[in-house]
ZASE-607327 format. One line per field, with one value per atom (N, C-alpha, C): residue number from 1; chain; residue in three letters; x, y, z. Coordinates in steps of 0.001 Angstrom, whole numbers, plus 524288, in hexadecimal, padded with zeros to 5 digits. Example, Ala and Ser with C-alpha at 12.3 -4.5 7.8 and 13.67 -1.06 7.14 Angstrom:
! residues 2
n: [1 | 1 | 1 | 2 | 2 | 2];
chain: [A | A | A | A | A | A];
res: [Ala | Ala | Ala | Ser | Ser | Ser];
u: [83386 | 8300C | 83390 | 83232 | 83566 | 83264];
v: [7E9C6 | 7EE6C | 7F31C | 7F736 | 7FBDC | 8001E];
w: [81E78 | 81E78 | 81E78 | 81BA8 | 81BE4 | 81EBE];
END
This chain:
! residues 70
n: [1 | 1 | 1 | 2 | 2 | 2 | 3 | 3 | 3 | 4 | 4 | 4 | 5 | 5 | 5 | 6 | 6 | 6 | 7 | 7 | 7 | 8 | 8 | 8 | 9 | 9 | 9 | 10 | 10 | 10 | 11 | 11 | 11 | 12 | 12 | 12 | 13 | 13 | 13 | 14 | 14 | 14 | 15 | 15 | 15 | 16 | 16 | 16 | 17 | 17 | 17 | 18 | 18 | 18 | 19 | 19 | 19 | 20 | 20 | 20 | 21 | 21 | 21 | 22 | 22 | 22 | 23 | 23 | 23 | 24 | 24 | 24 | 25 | 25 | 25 | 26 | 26 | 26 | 27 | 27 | 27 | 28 | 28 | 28 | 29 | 29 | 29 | 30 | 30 | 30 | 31 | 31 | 31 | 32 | 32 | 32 | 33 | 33 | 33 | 34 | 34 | 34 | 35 | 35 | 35 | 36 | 36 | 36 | 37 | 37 | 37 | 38 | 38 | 38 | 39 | 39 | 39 | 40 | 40 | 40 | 41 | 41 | 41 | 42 | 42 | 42 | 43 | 43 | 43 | 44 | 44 | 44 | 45 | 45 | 45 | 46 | 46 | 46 | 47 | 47 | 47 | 48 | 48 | 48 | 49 | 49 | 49 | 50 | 50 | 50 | 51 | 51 | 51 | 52 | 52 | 52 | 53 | 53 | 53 | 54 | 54 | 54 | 55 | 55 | 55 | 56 | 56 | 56 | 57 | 57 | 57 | 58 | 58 | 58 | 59 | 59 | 59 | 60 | 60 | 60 | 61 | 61 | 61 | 62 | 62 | 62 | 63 | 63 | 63 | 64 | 64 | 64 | 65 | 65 | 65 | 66 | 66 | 66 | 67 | 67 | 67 | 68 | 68 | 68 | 69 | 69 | 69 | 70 | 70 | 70];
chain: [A | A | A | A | A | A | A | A | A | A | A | A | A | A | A | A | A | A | A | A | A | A | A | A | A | A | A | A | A | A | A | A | A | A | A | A | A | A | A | A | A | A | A | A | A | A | A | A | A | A | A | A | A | A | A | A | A | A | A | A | A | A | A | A | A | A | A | A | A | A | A | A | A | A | A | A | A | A | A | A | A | A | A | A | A | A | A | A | A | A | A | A | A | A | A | A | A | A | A | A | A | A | A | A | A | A | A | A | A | A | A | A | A | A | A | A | A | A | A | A | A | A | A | A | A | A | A | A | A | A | A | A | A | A | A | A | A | A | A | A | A | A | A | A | A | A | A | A | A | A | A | A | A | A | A | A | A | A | A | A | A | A | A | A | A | A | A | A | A | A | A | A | A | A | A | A | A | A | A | A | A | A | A | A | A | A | A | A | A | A | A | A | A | A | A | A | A | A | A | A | A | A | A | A | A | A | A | A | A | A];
res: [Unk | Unk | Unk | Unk | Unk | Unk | Unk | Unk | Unk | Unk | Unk | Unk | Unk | Unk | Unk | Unk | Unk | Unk | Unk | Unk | Unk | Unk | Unk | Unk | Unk | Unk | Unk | Unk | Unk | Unk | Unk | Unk | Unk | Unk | Unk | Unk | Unk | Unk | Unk | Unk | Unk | Unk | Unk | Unk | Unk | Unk | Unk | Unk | Unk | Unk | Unk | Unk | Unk | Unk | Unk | Unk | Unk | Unk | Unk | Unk | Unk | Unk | Unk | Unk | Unk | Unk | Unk | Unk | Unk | Unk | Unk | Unk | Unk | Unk | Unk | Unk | Unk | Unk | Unk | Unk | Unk | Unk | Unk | Unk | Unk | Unk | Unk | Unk | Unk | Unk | Unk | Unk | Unk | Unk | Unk | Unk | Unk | Unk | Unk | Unk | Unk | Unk | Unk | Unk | Unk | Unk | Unk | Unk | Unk | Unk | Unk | Unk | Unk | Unk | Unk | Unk | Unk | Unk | Unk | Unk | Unk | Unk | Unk | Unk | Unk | Unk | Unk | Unk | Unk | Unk | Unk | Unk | Unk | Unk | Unk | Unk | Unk | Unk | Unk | Unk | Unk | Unk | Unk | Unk | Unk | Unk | Unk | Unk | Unk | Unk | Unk | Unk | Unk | Unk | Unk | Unk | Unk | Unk | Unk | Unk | Unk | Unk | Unk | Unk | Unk | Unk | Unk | Unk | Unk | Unk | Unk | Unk | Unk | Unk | Unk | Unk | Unk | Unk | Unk | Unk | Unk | Unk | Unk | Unk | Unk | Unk | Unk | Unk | Unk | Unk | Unk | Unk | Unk | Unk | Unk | Unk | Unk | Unk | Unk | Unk | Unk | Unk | Unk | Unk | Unk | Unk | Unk | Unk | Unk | Unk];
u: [05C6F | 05E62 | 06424 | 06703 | 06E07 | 06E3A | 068A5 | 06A7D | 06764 | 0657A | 064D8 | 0680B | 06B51 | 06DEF | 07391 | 0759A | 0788C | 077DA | 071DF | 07167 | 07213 | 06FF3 | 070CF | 0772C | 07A71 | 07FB9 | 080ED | 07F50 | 082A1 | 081A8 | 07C1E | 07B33 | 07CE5 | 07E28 | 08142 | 0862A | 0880B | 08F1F | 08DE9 | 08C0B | 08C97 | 08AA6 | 088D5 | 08781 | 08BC3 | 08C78 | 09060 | 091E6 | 097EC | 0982F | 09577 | 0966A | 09402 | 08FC4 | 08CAF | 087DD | 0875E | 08C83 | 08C93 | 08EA0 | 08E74 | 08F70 | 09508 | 0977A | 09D47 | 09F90 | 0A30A | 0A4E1 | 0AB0C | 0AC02 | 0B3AF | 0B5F7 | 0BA95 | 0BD43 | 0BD04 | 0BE1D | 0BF37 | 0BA5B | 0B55E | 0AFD3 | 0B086 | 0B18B | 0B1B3 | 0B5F7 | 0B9D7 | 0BDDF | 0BA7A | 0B760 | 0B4DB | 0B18B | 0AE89 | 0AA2A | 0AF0E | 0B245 | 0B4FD | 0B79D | 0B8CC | 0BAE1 | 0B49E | 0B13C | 0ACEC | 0AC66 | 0AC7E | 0AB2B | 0B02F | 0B3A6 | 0B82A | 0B67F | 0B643 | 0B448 | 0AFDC | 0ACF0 | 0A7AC | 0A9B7 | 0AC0A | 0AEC6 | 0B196 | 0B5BC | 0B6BE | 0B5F5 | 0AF3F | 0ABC6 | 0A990 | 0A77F | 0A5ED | 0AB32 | 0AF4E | 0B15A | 0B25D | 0AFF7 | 0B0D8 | 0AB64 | 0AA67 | 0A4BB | 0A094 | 09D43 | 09763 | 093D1 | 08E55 | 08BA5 | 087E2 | 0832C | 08090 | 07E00 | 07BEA | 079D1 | 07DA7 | 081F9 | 08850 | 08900 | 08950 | 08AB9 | 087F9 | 08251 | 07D65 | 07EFC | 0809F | 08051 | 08727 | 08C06 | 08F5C | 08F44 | 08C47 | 08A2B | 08752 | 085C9 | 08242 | 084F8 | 0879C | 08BCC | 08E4F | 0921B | 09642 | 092C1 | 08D95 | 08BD9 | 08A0A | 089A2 | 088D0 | 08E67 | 090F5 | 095C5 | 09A44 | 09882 | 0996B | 0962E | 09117 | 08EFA | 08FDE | 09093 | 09213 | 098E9 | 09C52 | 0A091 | 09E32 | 09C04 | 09AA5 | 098AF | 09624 | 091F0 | 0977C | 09893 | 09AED | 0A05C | 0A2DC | 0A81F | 0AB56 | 0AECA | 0AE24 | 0B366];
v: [56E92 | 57201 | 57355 | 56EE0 | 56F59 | 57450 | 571B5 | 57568 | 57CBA | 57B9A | 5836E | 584E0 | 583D2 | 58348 | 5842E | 5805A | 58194 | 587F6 | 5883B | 58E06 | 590DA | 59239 | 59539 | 597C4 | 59304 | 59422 | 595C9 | 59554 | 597BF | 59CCB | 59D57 | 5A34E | 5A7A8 | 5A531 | 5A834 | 5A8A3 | 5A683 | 5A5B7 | 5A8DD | 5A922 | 5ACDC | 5B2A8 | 5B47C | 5B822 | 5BBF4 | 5C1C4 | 5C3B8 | 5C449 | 5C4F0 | 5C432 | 5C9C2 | 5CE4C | 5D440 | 5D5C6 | 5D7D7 | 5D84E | 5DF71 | 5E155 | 5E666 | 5E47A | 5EAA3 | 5E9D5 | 5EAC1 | 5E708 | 5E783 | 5EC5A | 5F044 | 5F327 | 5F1E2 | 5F14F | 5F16B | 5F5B4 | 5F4DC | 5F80B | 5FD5F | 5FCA1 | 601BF | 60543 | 602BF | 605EE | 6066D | 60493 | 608AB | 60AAE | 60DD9 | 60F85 | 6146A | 615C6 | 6186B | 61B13 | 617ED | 61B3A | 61CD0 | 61B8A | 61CB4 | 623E4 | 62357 | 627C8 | 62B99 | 62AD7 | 62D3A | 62FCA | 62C65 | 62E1D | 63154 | 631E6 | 636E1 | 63AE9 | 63AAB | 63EB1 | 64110 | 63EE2 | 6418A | 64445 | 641E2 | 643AA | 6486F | 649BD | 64C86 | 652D6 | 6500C | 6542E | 657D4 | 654B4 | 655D3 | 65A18 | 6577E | 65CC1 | 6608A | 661F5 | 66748 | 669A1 | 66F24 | 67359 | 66F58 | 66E04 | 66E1D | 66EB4 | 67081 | 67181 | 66CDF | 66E2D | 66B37 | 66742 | 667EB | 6631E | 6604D | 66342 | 65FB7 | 65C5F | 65DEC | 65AD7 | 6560B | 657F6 | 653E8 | 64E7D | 64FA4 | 64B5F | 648E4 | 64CD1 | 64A21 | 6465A | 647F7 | 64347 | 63E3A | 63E2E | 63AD2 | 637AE | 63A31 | 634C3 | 633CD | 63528 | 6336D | 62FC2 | 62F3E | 62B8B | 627AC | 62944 | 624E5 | 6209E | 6248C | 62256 | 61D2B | 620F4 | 61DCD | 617AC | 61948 | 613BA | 61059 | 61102 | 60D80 | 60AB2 | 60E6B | 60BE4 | 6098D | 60966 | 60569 | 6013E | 600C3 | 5FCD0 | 5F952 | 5FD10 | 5F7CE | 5F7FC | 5FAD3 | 5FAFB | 5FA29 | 5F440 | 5F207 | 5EF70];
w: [E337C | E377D | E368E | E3631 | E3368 | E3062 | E2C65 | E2650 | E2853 | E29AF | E2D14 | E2F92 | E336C | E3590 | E32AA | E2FDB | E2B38 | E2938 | E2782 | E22D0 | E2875 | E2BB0 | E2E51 | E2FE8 | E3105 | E3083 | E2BB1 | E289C | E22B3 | E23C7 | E2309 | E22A0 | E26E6 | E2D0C | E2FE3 | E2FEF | E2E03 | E2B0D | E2822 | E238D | E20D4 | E1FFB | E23A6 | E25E8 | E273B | E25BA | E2827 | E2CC3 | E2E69 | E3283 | E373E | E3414 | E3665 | E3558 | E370A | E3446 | E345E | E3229 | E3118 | E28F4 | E25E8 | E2338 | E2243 | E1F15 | E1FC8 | E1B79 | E1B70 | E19B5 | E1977 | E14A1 | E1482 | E15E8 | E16AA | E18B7 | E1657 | E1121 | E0C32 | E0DD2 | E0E74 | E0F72 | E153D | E1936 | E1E11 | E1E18 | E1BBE | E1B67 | E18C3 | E1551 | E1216 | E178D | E1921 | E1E31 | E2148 | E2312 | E27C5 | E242C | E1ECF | E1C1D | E1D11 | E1CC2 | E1B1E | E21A7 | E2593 | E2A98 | E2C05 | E2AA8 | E2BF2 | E297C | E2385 | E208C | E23C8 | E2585 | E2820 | E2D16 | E2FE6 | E3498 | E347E | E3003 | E2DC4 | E2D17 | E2869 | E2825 | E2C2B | E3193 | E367C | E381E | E36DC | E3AF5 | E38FB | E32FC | E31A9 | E3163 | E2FDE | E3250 | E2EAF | E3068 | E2D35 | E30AD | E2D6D | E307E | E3334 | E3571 | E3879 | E34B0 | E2FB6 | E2CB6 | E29DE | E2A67 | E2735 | E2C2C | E3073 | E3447 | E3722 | E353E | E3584 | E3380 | E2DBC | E2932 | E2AF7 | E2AE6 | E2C55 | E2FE9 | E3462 | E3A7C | E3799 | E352B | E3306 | E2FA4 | E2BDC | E28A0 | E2A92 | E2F44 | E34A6 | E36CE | E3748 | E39B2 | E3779 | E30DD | E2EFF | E2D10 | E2A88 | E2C4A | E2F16 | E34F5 | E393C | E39A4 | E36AA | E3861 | E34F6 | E2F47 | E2A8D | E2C82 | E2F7E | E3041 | E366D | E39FA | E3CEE | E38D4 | E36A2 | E34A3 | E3197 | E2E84 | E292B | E2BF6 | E2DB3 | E2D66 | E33E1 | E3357 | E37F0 | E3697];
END
């Protein structure tokens, strides 16, 4: 019982502490450049399927810097 008990503590110690994926700084510095650029793009003319796809990488975007970048 000790010795499970024991493994069990190892393996939750060593377990990360977030259970998102971690991104360094240099790489959310890169999405955060990418999500202006897009922002950017939006405020000048395109049309309705440019504007489709721009909405869509802003949102994907947005969610890769929620996820990794913290």
């Amino acid at each position: 019982m000790k010795a499970m008990l024991a493994m069990l503590t190892a393996v939750l110690v060593s377990m990360p502490a977030a259970a998102h994926d971690y991104c360094p700084k240099a790489e959310c510095e890169k999405v955060k450049q990418r999500i202006r650029a897009v922002e950017a793009r939006m405020r000048q003319g395109y049309t309705r399927a440019q504007g489709e796809r721009l909405s869509r990488r802003l949102r994907e975007l947005r969610a890769q810097r929620s996820q990794r970048c913290r």
